[in-house]
C-alpha positions in Angstrom: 0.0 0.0 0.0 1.0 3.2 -0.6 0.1 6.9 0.8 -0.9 9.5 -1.7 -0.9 13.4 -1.3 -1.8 16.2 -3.0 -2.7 20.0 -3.2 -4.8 22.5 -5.2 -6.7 25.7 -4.8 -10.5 26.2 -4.9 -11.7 29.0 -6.1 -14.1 31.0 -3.3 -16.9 31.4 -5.5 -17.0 27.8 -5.9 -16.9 26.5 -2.8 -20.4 25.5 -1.6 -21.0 23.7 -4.9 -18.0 22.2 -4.9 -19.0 20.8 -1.2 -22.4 19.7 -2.2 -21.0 18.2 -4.9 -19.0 16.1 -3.3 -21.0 15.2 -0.5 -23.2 13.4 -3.5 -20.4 12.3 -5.0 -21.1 10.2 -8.2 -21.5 6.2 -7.8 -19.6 6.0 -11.4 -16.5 8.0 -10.1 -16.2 6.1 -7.0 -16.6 3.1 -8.2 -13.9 3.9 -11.1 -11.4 4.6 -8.1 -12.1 1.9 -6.6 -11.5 0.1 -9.5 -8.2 1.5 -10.1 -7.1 0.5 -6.6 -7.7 4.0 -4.8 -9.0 4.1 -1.0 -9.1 5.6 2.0 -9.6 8.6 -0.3 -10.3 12.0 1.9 -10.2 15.8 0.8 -9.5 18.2 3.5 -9.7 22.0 2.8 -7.9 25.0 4.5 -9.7 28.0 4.9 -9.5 31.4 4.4 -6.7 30.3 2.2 -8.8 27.8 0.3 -6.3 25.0 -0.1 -7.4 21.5 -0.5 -5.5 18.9 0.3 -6.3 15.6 -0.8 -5.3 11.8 0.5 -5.3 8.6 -0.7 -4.4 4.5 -0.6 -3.0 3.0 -3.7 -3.5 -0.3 -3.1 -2.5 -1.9 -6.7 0.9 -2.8 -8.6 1.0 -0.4 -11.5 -0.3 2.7 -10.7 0.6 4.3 -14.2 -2.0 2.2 -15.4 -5.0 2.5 -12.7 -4.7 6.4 -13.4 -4.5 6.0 -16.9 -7.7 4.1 -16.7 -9.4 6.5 -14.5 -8.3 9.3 -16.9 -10.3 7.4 -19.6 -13.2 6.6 -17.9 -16.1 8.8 -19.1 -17.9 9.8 -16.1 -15.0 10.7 -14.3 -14.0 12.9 -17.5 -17.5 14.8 -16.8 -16.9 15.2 -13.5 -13.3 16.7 -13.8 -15.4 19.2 -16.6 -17.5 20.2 -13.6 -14.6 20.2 -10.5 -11.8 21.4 -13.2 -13.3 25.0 -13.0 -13.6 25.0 -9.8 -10.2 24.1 -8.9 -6.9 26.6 -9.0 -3.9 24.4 -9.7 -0.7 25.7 -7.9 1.5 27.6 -9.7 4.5 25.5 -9.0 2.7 22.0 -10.0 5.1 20.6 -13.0 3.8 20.7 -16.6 1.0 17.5 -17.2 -0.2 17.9 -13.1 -3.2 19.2 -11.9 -3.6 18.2 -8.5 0.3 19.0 -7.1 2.1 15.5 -5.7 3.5 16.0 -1.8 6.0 14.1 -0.4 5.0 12.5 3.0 7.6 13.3 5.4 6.4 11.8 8.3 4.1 8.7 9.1 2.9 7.0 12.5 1.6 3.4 12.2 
């Protein structure tokens, strides 16, 4: 298993739909995650400085793979159409991210 991390901005104007939204999230979406071997999936935000911060399980072997097939899946493609505006990617997230990678740094078991 392995702990994911990552960080975006949400836009203010967007942030009680983008709460309701997910609190209905979309059977389709989760059940492509789940497919692709994500759990333990959580979104935390920060406010006032609207940073969210997103964690994850990858429980699979070739995760390359799982996210290209979640990339492909079309619900999940019309849910990023919705959430993608919403969202304000970090300026310092390399070219191809959206969501910004963090490195864990520390871990209790």
């Amino acid at each position: 298993m392995q702990r994911m991390g990552f960080v975006i901005g949400l836009r203010p104007e967007h942030l009680d739909d983008y709460k309701r939204l997910h609190a209905d999230a979309w059977p389709g979406v989760l059940d492509r995650l789940r497919q692709s071997n994500i759990t333990n999936y959580s979104i935390f935000l920060r406010m006032p400085e609207m940073l969210m911060f997103s964690y994850w399980e990858y429980t699979g072997t070739d995760f390359e793979a799982d996210n290209a097939a979640i990339a492909r899946d079309p619900v999940t493609q019309d849910w990023w159409k919705i959430c993608g505006p919403m969202q304000r990617p970090l300026d310092s997230r390399e070219e191809g991210e959206w969501w910004a990678p963090m490195e864990e740094v520390f871990h209790l078991d």
